[in-house]
MIFI-677644 format. One line per 10 residues: number of its first residue (from 1); their letters; for each residue x, y, z of N, C-alpha, C. Coordinates in pm, whole numbers, always signed. Layout:
<recs>
NUM) a) X/Y/Z/X/Y/Z/X/Y/Z ~ ...
</recs>
This chain:
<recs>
1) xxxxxxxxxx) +1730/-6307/+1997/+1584/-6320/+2005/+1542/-6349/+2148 ~ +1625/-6439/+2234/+1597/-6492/+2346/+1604/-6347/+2414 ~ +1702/-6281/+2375/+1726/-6134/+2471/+1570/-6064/+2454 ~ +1526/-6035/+2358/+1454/-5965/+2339/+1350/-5984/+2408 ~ +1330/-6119/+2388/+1176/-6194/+2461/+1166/-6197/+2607 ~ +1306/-6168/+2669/+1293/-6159/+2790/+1279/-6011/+2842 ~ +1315/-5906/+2785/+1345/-5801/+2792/+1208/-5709/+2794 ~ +1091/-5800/+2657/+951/-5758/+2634/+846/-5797/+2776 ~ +905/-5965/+2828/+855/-5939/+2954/+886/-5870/+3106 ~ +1028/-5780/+3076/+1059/-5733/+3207/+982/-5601/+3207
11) xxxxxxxxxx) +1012/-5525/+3042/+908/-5390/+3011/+817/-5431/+2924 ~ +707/-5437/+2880/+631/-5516/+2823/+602/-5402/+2750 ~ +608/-5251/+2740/+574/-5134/+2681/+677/-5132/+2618 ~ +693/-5125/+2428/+775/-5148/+2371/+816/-4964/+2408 ~ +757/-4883/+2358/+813/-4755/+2379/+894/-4666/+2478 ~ +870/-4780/+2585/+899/-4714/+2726/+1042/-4803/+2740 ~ +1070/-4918/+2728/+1175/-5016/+2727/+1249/-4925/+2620 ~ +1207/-4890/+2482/+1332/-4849/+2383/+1382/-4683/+2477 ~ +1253/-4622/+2477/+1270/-4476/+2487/+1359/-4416/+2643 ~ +1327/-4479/+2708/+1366/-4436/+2860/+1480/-4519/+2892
21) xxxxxxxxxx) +1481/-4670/+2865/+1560/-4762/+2899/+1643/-4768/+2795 ~ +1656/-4785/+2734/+1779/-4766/+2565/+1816/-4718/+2526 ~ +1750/-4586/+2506/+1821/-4503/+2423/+1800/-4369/+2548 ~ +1762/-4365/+2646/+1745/-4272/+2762/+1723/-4125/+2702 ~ +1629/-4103/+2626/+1529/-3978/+2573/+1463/-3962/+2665 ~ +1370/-4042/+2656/+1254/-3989/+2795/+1253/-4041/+2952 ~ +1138/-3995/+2985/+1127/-4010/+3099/+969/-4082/+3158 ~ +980/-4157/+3262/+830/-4172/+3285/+734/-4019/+3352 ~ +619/-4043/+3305/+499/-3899/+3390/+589/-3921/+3511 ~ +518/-3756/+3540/+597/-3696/+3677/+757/-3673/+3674
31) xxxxxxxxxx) +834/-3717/+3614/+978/-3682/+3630/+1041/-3638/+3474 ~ +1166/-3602/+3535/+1222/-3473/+3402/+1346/-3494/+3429 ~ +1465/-3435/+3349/+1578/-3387/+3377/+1656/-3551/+3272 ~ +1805/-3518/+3306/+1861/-3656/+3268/+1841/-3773/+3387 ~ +1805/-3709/+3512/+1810/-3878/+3584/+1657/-3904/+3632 ~ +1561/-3809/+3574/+1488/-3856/+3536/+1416/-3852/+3733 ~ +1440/-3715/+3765/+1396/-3701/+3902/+1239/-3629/+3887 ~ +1169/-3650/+4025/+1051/-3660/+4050/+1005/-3501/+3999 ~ +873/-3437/+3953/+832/-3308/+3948/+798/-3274/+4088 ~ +757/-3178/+4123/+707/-3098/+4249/+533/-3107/+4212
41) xxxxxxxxxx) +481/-3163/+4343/+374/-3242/+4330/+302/-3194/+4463 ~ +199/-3231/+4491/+105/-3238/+4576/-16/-3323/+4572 ~ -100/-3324/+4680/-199/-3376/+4640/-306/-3399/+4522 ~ -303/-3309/+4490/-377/-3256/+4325/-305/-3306/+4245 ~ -164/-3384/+4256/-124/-3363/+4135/-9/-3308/+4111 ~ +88/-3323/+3978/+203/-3231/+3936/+133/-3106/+3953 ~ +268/-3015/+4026/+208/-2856/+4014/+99/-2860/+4081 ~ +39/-2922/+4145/-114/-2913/+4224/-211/-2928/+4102 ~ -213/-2951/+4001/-285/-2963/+3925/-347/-2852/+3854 ~ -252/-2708/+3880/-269/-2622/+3817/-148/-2533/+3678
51) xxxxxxxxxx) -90/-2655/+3677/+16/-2607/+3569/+83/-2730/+3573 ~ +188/-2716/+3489/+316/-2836/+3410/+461/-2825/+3448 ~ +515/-2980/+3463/+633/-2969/+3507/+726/-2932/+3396 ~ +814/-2816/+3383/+931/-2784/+3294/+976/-2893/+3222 ~ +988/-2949/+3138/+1071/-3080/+3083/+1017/-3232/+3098 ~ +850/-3239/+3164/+858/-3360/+3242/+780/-3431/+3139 ~ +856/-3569/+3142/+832/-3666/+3053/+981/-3686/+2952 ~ +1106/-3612/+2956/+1223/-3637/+2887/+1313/-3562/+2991 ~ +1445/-3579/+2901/+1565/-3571/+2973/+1598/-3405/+2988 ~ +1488/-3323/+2909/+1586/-3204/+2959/+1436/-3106/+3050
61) xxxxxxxxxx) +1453/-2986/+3095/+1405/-2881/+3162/+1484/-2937/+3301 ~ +1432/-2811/+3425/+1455/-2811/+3549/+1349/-2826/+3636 ~ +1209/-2884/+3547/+1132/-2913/+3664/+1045/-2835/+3779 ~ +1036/-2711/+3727/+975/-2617/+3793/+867/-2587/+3738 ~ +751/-2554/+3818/+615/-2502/+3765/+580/-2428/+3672 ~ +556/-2409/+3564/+466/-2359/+3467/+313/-2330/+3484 ~ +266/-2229/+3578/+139/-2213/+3597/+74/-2186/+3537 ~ -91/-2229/+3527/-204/-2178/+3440/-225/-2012/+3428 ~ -312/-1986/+3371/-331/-1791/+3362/-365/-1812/+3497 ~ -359/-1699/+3594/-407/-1631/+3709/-331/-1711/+3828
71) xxxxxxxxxx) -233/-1816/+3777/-199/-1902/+3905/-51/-1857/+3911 ~ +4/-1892/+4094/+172/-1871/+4072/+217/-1926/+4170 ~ +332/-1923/+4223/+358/-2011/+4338/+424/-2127/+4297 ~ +565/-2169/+4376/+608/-2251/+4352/+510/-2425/+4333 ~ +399/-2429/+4335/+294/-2559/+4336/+207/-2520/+4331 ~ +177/-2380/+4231/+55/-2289/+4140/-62/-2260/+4247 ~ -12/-2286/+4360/-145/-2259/+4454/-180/-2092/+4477 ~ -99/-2025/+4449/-133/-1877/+4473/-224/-1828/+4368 ~ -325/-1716/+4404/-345/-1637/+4295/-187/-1489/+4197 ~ -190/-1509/+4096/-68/-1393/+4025/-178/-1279/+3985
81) xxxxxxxxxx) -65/-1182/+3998/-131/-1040/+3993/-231/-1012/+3878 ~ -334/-905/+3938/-437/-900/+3831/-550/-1021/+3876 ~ -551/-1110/+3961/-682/-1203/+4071/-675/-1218/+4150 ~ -784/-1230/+4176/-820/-1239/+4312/-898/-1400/+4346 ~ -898/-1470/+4490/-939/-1607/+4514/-1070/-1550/+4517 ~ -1181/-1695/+4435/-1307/-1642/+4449/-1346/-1752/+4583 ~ -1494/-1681/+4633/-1508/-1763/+4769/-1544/-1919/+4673 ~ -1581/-1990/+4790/-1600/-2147/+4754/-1768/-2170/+4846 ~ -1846/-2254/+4807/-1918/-2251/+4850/-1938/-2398/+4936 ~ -1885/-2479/+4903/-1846/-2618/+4981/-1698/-2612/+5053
91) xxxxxxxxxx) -1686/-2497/+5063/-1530/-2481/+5192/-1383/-2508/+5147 ~ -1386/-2574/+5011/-1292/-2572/+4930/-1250/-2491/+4865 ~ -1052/-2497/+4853/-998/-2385/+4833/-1085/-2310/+4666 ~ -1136/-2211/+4663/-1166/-2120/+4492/-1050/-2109/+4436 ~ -1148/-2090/+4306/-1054/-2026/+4184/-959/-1949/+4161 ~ -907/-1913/+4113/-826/-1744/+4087/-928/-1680/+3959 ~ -1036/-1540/+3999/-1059/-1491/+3915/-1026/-1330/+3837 ~ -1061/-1286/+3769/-959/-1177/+3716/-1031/-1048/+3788 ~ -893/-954/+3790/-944/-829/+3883/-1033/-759/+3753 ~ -1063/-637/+3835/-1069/-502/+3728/-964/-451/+3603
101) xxxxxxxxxx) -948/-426/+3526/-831/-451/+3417/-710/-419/+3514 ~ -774/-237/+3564/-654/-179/+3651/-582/-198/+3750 ~ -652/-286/+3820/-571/-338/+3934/-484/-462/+3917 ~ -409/-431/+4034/-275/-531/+4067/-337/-642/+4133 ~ -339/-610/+4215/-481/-693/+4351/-579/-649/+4395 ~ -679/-728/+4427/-798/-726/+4433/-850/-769/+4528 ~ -979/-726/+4625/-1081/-816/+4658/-1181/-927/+4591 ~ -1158/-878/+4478/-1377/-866/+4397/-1307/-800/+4243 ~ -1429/-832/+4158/-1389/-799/+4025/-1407/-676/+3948 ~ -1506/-610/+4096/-1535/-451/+4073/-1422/-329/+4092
111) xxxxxxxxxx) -1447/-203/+3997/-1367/-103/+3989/-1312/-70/+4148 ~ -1384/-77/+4253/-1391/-59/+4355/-1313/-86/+4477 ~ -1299/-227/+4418/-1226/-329/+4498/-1091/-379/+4471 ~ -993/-280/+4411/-845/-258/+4431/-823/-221/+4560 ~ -667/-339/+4566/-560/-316/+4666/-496/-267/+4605 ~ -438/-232/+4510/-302/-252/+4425/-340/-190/+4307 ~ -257/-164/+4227/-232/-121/+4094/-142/-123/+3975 ~ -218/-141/+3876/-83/-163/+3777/-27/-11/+3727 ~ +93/-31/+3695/+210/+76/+3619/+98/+186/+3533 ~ +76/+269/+3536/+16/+391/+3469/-83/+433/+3551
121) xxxxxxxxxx) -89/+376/+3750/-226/+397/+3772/-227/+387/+3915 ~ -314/+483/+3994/-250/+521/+4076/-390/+499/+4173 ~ -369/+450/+4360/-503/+414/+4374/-548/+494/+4460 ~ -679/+551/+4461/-757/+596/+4505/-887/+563/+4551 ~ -908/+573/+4692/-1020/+558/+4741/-1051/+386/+4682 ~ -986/+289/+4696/-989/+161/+4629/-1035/+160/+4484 ~ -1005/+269/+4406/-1017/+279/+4273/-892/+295/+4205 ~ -872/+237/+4057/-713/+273/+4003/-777/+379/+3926 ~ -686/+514/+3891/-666/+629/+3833/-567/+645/+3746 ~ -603/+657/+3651/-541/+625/+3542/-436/+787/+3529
131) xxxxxxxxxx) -304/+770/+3552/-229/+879/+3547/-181/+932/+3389 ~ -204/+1071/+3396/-187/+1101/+3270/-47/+1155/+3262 ~ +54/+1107/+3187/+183/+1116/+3203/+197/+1238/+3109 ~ +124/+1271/+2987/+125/+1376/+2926/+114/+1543/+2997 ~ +52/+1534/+3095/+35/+1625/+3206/+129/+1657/+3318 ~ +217/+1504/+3323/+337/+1570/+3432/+502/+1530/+3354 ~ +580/+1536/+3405/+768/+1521/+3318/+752/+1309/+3322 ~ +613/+1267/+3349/+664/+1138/+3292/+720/+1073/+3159 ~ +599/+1155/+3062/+623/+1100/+2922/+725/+1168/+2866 ~ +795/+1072/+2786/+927/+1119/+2733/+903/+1101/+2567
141) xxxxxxxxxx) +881/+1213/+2476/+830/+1206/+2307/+950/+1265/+2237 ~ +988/+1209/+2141/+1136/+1256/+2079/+1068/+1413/+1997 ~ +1172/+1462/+1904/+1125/+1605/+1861/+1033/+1544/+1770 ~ +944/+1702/+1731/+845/+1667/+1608/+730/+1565/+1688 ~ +696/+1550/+1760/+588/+1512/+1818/+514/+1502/+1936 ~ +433/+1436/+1952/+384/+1546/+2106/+314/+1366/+2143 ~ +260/+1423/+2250/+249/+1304/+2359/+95/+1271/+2411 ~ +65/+1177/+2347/-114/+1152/+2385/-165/+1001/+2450 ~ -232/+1090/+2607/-233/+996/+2661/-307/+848/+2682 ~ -291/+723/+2668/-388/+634/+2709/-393/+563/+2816
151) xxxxxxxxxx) -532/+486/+2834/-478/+426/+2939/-445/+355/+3007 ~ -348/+400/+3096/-280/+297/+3118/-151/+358/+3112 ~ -112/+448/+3011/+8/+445/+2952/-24/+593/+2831 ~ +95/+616/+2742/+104/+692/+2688/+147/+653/+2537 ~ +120/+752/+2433/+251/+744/+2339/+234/+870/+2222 ~ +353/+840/+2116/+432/+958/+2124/+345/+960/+1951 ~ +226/+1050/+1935/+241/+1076/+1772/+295/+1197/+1706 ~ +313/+1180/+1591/+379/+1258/+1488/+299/+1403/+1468 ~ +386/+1520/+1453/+316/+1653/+1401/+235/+1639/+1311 ~ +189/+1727/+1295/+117/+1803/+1162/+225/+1787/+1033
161) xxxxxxxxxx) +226/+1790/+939/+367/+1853/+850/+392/+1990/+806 ~ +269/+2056/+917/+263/+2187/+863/+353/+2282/+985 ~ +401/+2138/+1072/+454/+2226/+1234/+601/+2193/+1230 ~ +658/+2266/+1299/+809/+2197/+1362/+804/+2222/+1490 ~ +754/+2095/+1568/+731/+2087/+1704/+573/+2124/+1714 ~ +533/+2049/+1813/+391/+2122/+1878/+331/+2045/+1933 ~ +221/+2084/+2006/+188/+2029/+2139/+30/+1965/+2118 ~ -7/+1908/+1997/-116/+1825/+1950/-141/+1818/+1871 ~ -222/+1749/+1781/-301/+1724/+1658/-296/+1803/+1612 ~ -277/+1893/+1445/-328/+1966/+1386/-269/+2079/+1356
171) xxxxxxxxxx) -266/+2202/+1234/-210/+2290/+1196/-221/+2412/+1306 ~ -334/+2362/+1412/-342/+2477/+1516/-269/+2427/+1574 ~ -215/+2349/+1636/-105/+2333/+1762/+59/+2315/+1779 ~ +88/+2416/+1613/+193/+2411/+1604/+262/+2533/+1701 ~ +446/+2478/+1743/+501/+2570/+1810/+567/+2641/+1711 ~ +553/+2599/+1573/+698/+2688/+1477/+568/+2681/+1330 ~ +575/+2693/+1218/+581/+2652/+1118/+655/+2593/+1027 ~ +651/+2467/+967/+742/+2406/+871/+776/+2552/+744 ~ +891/+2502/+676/+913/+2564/+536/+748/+2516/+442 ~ +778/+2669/+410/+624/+2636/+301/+482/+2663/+391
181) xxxxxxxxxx) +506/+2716/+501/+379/+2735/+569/+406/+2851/+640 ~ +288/+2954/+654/+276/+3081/+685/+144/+3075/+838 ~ +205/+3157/+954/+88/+3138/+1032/-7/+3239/+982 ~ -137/+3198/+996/-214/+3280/+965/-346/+3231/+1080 ~ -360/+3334/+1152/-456/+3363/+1248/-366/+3263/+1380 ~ -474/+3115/+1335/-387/+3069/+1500/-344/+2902/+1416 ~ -365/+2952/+1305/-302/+2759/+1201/-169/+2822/+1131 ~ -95/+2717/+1077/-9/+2693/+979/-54/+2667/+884 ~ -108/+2734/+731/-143/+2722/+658/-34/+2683/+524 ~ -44/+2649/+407/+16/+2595/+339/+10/+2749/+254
191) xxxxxxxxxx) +147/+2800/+216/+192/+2898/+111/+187/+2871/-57 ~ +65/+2988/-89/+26/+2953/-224/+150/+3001/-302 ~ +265/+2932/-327/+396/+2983/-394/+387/+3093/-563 ~ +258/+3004/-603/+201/+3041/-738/+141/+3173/-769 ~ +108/+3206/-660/-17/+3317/-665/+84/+3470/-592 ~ +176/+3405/-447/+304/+3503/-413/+399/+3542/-475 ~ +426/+3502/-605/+541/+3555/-664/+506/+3526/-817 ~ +608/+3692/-819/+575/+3701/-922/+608/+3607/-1086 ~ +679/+3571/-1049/+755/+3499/-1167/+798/+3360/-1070 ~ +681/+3298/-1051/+749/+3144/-997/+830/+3050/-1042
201) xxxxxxxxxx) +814/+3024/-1178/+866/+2965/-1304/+958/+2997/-1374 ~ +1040/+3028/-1365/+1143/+3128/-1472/+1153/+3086/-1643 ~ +1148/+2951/-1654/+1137/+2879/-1757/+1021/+2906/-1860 ~ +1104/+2924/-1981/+982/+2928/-2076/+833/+2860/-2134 ~ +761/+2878/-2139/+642/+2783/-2143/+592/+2731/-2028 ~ +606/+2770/-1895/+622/+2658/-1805/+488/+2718/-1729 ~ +455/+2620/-1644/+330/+2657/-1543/+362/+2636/-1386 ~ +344/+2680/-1274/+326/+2679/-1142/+213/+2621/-1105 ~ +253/+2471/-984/+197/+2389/-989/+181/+2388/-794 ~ +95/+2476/-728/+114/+2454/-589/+71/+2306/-551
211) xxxxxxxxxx) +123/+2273/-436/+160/+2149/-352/+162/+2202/-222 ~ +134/+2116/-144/+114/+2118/+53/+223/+2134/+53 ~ +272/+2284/+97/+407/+2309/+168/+516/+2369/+36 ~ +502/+2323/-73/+607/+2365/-180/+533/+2404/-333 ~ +603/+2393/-400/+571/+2349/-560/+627/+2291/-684 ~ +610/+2307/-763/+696/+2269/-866/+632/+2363/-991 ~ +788/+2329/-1105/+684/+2395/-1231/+711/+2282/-1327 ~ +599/+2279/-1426/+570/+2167/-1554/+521/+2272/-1664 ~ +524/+2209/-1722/+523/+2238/-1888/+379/+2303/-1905 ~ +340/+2415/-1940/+215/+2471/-1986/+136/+2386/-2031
221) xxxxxxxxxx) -5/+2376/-2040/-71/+2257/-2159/-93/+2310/-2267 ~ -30/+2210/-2361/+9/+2201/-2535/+173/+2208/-2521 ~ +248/+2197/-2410/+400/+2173/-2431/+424/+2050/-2332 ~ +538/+1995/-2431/+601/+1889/-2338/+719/+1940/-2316 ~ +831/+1877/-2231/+932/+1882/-2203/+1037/+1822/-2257 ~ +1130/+1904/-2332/+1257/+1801/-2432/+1398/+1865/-2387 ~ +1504/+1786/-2313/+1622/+1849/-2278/+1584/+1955/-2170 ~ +1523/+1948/-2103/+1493/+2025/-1969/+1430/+2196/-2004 ~ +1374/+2143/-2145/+1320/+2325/-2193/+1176/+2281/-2247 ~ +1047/+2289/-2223/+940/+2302/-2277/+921/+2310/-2390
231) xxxxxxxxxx) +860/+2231/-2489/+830/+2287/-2634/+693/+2220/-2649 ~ +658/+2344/-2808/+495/+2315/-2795/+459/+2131/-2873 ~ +396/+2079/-2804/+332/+1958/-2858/+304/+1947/-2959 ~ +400/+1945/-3097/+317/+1924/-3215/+320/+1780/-3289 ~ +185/+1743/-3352/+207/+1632/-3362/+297/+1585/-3476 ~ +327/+1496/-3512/+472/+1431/-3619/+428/+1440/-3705 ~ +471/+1510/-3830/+431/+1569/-3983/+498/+1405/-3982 ~ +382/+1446/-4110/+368/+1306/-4241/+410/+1373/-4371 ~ +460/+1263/-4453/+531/+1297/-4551/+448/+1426/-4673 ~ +528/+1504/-4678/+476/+1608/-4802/+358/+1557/-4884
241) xxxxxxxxxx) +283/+1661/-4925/+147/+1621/-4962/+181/+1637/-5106 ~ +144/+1564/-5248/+197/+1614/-5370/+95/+1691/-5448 ~ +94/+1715/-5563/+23/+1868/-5626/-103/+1820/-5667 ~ -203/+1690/-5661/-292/+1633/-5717/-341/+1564/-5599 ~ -287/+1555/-5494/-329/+1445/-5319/-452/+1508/-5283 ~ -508/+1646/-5292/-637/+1674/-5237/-732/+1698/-5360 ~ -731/+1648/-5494/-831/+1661/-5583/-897/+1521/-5587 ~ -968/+1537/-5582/-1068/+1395/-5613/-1047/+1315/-5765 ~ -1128/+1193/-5794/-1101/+1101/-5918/-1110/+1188/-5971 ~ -1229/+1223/-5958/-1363/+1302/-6102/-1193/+1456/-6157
251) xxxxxxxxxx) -1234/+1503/-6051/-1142/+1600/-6097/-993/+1640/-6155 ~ -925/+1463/-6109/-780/+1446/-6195/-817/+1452/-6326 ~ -970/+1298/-6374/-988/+1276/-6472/-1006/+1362/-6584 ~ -1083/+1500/-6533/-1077/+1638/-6635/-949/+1663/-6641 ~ -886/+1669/-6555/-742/+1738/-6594/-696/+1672/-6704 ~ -698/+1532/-6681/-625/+1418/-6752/-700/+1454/-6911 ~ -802/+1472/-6941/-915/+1500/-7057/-794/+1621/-7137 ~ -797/+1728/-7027/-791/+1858/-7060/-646/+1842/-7131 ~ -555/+1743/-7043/-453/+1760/-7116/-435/+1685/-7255 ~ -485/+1552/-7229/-505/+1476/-7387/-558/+1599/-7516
261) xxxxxxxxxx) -681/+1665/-7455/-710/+1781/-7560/-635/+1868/-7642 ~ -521/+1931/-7530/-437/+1982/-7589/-344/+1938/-7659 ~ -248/+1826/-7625/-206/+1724/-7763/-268/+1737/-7879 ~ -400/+1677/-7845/-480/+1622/-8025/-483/+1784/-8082 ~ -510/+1891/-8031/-461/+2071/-8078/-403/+2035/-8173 ~ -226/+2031/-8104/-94/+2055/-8116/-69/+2019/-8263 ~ -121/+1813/-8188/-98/+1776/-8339/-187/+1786/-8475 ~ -282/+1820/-8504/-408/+1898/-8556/-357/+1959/-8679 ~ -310/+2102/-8558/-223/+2193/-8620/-126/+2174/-8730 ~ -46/+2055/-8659/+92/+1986/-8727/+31/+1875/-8884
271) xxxxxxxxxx) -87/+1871/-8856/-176/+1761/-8945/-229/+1858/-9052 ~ -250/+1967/-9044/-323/+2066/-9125/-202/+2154/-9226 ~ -115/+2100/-9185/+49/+2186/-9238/+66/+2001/-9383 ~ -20/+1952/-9407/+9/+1830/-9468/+93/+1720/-9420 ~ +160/+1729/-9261/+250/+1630/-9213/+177/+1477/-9221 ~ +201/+1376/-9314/+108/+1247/-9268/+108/+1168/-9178 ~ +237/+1172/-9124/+260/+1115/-8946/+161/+1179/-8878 ~ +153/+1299/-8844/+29/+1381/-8759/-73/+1370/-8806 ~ -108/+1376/-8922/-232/+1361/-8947/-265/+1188/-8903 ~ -227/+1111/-8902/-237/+953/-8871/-277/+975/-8693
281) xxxxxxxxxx) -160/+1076/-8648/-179/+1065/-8480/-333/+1112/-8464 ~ -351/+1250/-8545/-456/+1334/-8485/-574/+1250/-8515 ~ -617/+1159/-8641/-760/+1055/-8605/-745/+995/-8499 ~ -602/+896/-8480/-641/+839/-8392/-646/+872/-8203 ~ -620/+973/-8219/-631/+1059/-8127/-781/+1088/-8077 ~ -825/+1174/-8192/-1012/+1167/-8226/-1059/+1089/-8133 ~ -1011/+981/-8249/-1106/+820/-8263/-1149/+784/-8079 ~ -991/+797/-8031/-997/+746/-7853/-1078/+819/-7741 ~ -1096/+961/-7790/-1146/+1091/-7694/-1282/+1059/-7763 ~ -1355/+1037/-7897/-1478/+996/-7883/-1544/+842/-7831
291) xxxxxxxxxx) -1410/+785/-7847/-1477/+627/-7784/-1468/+670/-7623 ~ -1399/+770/-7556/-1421/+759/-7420/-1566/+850/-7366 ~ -1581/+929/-7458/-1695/+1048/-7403/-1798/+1012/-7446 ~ -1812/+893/-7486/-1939/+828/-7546/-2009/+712/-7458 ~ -1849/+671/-7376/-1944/+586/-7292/-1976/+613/-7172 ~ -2044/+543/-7048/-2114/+608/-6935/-2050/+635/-6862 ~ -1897/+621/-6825/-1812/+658/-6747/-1802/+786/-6811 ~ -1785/+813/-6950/-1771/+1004/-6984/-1926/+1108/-6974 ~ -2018/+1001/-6974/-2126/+1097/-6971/-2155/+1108/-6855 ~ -2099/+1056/-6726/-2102/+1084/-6579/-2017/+1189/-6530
301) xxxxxxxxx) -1861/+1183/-6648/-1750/+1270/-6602/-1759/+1400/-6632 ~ -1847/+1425/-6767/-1876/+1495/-6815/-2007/+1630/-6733 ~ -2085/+1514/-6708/-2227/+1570/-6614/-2146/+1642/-6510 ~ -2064/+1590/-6423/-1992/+1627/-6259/-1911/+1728/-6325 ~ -1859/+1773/-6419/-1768/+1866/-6456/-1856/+2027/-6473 ~ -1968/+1975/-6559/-2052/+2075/-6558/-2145/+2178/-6418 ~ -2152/+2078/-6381/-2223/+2116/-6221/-2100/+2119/-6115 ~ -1993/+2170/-6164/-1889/+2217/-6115/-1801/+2152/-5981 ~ -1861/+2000/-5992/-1814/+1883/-5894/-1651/+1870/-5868
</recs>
């Protein structure tokens, strides 16, 4: 404890006593590295007061300037390419302000007032000129595409898909035609495969289907495709229809009449020969065909039978 208390009054900054002195992480402002040596300074300041020391405040970087935008120089006092010093009006050193995009160096912030120039640009009359590399063996565009310039610089877009090779935008500026394309006049037009031949499809049922550059064939409409052969679309039969499925109530129920009728005949017949079994069936036979045609369900079935329902 006694250590400590003496230790709080030799560094009285607990962070600076643990951090720099104890455990040797950091460093005090202005210095960097492991021994914790001075930054590059000037009057202004680390860096002149226009940028940061590499590492400063701990044990690691090398302590060299990190300048602001437009500054450079080992103690950031220079203007870096692309500004120019603006004047000062109290005699003190100016700013660094930005050139014209194109220039390297500058007087002034006007087109005009290039020394210098950046990479794609070439100077004239204290103006940068923007060189078009598409125009001389600068630009270098792999096959299948051609070379359009910006500025500043260049780059490389893609053909047409109607070209193999060519020298701009579009089905007119092809040097070849792709497969599937026919020149016609001064374009690469896309080959109607469907309409040129005669038998595009060989396959039965099938249809010719043009596409940019090719085609394909598919199934006629009303066929699908089963095992790589077209057949016609029919929809899935339902089970067999039976011999009474499309007659209506009314009209089973006559049948049903018609046939009871013929029974009570049969047995009639068989009743009139003196049989007393048949004769027993044939009343009560009667008896049931008048209790049904008597009531309003038979004088309805009856009515719809007549008017041929």
């Amino acid at each position: 404890m006694m250590y400590v208390s003496c230790r709080q009054q030799e560094a009285p900054d607990l962070s600076e006593w643990l951090c720099i002195e104890e455990l040797r992480l950091c460093c005090p402002p202005g210095r960097f590295g492991p021994d914790c040596k001075e930054c590059l300074s000037s009057l202004d300041g680390v860096c002149g007061g226009l940028g940061r020391c590499e590492g400063e405040g701990t044990r690691l970087g090398d302590g060299e300037c990190v300048c602001d935008p437009g500054y450079s120089g080992r103690l950031c006092q220079s203007c870096a390419d692309g500004y120019y010093r603006e004047k000062s009006s109290n005699n003190s050193i100016g700013t660094c302000a930005a050139c014209y995009h194109s220039c390297k160096k500058c007087a002034g912030p006007e087109s005009y007032t290039c020394l210098d120039c950046k990479p794609g640009w070439i100077l004239h009359d204290n103006k940068c000129v923007d060189i078009d590399e598409c125009g001389t063996e600068l630009a270098r565009c792999p096959s299948n595409t051609y070379c359009h310039n910006t500025e500043g610089s260049y780059e490389c877009r893609g053909c047409d898909q109607a070209c193999v090779g060519c020298m701009g935008s579009g089905p007119a500026r092809c040097k070849k035609c792709a497969r599937g394309y026919k020149l016609r006049g001064a374009k690469c037009l896309d080959i109607d495969e469907c309409s040129d031949r005669a038998i595009a499809c060989p396959g039965l049922n099938e249809a010719c289907i043009n596409e940019e550059g090719s085609f394909h064939c598919d199934c006629a409409d009303g066929f699908i495709r089963r095992d790589s052969i077209c057949v016609e679309n029919k929809p899935p039969a339902g089970p067999e229809k039976g011999l009474f499925d499309d007659m209506t109530d009314d009209e089973v129920l006559v049948l049903q009449q018609m046939f009871f009728g013929v029974v009570i005949c049969a047995i009639a017949t068989l009743a009139a020969k003196g049989d007393m079994v048949f004769t027993a069936i044939f009343i009560g036979g009667v008896a049931a065909m008048a209790g049904y045609w008597l009531t309003e369900k038979g004088d309805l079935m009856l009515d719809g039978f007549l008017k041929g329902r």
